[in-house]
N, C-alpha and C positions, 0 to 999 in steps of 0.2 A: 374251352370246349367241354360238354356237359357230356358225362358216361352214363351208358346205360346197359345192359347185361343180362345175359342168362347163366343162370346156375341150377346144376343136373350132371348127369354121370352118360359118358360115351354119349355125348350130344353134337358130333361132327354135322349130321344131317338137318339139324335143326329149321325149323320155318320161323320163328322170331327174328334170328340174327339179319336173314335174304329179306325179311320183310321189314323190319324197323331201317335196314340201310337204305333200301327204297325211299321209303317214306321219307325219313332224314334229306335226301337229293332231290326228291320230287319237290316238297316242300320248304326246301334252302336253310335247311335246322340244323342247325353248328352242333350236333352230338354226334359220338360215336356208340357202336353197340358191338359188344364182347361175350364173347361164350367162355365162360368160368365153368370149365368142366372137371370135376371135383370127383375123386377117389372116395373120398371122405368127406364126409359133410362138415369135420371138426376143421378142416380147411378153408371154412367160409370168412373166418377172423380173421386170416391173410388176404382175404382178398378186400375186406374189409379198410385192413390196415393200408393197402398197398394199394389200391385206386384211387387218386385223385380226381375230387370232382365227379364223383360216383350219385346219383339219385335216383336212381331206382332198378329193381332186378326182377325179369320174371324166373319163376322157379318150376320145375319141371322133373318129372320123372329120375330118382325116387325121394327126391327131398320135400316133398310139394308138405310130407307131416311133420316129419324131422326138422324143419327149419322153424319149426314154431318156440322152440326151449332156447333159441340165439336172437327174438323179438321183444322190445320191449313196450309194445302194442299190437291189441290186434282189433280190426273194426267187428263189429258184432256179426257180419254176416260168416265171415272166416271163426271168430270164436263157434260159433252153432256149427259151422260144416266141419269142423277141424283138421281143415288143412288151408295153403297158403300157394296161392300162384303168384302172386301179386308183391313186392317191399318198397313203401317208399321211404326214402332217407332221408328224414328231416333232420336238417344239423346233425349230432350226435346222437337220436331218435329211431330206432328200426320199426315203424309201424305195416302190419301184413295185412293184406287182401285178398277177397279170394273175387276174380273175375271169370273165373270159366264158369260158374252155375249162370250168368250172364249171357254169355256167349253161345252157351246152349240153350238157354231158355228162348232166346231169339231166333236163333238160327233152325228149332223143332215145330216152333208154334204156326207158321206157317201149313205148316204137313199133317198137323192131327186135325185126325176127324170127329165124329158124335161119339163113333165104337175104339176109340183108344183110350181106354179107362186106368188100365192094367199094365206095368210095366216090369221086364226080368231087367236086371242090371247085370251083366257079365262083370265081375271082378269087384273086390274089397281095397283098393288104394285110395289114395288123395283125389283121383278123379272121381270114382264110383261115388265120396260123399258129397260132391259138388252136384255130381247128376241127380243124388238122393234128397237136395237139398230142393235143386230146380223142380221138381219132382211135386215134394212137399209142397211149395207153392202156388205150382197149377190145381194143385185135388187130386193128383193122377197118385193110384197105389202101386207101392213096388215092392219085388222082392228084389237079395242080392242072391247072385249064384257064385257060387266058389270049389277048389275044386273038393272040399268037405264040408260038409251040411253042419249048423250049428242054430244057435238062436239067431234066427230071422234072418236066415240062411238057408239056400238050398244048395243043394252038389250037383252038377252034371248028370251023374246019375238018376238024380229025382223029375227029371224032365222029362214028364209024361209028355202024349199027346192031349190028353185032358188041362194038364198046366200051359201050355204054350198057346192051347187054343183060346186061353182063359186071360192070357198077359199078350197083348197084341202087339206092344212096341219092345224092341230086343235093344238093349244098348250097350255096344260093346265098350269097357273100360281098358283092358288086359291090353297090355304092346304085342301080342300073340297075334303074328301074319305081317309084324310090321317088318320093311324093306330092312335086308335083303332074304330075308326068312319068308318071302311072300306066298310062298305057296301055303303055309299054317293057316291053323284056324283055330278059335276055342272049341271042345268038344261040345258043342250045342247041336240037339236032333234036326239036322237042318230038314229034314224028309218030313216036320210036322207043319211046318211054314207056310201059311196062305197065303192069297192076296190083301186079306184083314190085315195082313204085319205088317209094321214100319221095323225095318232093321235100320240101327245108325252105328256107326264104326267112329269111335275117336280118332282112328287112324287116316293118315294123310298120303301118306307114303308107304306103297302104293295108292293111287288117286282109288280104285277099288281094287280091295281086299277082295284073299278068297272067300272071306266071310258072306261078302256083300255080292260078289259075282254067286255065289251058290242059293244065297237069298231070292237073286231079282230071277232065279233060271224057277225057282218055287211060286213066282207070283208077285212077290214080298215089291215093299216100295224099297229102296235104299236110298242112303245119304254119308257121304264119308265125314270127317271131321273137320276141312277148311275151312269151313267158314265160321265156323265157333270159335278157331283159331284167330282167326281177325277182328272178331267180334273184341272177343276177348282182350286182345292185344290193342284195339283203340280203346276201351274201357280201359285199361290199365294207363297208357298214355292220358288220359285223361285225368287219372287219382295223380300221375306223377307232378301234371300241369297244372294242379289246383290248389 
C-alpha cells in the first residue's frame, strides 16, 4: 500500500487528510493518507526514516518555507515563490512543489472583473508568496499587509480609504478567524469595503469567516478557500502520479 501524508503543526482539523481518504475509497486506490503533525520541523527525518512506502507529502502551515533546506529539488515554480506545498519522493530523491498558486489561480479567475487590477494581500507566510506569485502571472498588482510596514509592505495602520478603494481584491493569508477562534478577524478597515471588492479568505473552517461575513454585510463579493484546497490537492496528486 502506497502512503501519503500531511506535514504541519496542530493540524487535527485538517481538510487533505477527509479529502484524499475519500478519494482513495471513491476511487478504489490502495493508499493510505497520514497527518505527520510535527512540533518541529527537524522531525521530518523521522518521519522520513520511519514510513514505509511514503511518496508523497503535502505540507502546510508553518512548514510550507522551512521545508525547503530538507529537499533535494525543487521545480522552478516553488524555487521563484519560495515556499513548498507539494514533496514528491522519488526513490531516495525529495523533489518540492508548490501547487496552491494553482489552486488559487483557478479557483479566483472565474470572479475578476475589468476593475480588479489591484490587489492587498493580508499576511507574509508560505501562502501569501504563492498568492504573490499567482498574482504575478495574471498582471494583477499587489501589495502585502503585515502587522509592520517595511519594504513593499504595508501595516494595518496604513490602510486608508484611498488605499482600499485603489486594491479591489483583499486576500486573506493569516490563520487569524480560523476555527475555533471564529469569531477573529485581521485588523483590516472593514467600514472602507464596497461592492467593487472581491474579498477571498484561505480559510475553510469556518465555511465563512468573520472576515467574509463582515465583507459581504459591506457589499463586498466573498469566497472562502475550498476550493483552492482541491484544486490544489488534485494538482498535487497528479505531480505524485507522474
Amino acid at each position: 500500500m502506497k502512503t501519503f501524508g500531511l506535514l504541519g503543526k496542530n493540524i487535527s482539523y485538517s481538510f487533505s487528510r477527509t479529502y484524499f481518504s475519500k478519494k482513495f475509497k471513491k476511487e478504489n486506490i490502495d493508499a493510505e493518507y497520514l497527518n505527520f503533525d510535527l512540533q518541529n520541523i527537524n522531525q521530518f527525518r523521522d518521519v522520513i526514516k520511519e514510513t514505509p512506502n511514503l511518496q508523497g507529502l503535502n505540507v502546510t502551515i508553518p512548514y510550507k518555507e522551512e521545508i525547503i533546506n530538507f529537499l533535494d529539488d525543487l521545480a522552478p515554480e516553488a524555487e521563484e515563490i519560495g515556499a513548498v506545498n507539494t514533496i514528491k519522493i522519488n526513490g531516495n530523491k525529495l523533489i518540492g512543489y508548490n501547487t496552491d498558486y494553482i489552486g488559487f489561480s483557478e479557483s479566483i479567475k472565474p470572479l475578476l472583473k475589468p476593475h480588479h487590477k489591484k490587489a492587498l494581500i493580508l499576511g507574509t507566510g508560505g501562502a501569501s508568496k504563492a498568492i504573490a506569485y499567482a498574482f504575478k502571472k495574471m498582471g494583477i498588482a499587489y501589495k502585502f499587509v503585515s502587522r509592520t510596514s517595511g519594504e513593499l509592505k504595508l501595516s494595518y495602520q496604513d490602510l486608508s480609504q484611498e488605499i482600499v478603494n485603489d486594491h479591489n481584491i483583499i486576500i486573506n493569508t493569516t490563520p487569524v478567524g480560523t476555527f475555533p477562534n471564529v469569531e477573529k478577524y485581521p485588523k483590516f478597515p472593514i467600514e472602507h469595503l464596497t461592492n467593487k471588492h472581491l474579498v477571498y479568505d484561505l480559510i475553510y473552517n469556518p465555511e465563512t469567516t468573520q472576515l467574509l461575513v463582515l465583507a459581504k454585510e459591506q457589499g463586498a463579493k466573498i469566497k472562502n478557500g475550498l476550493e483552492m484546497l482541491e484544486l490544489q490537492a488534485e494538482s498535487a496528486w497528479r505531480i505524485w502520479n507522474k
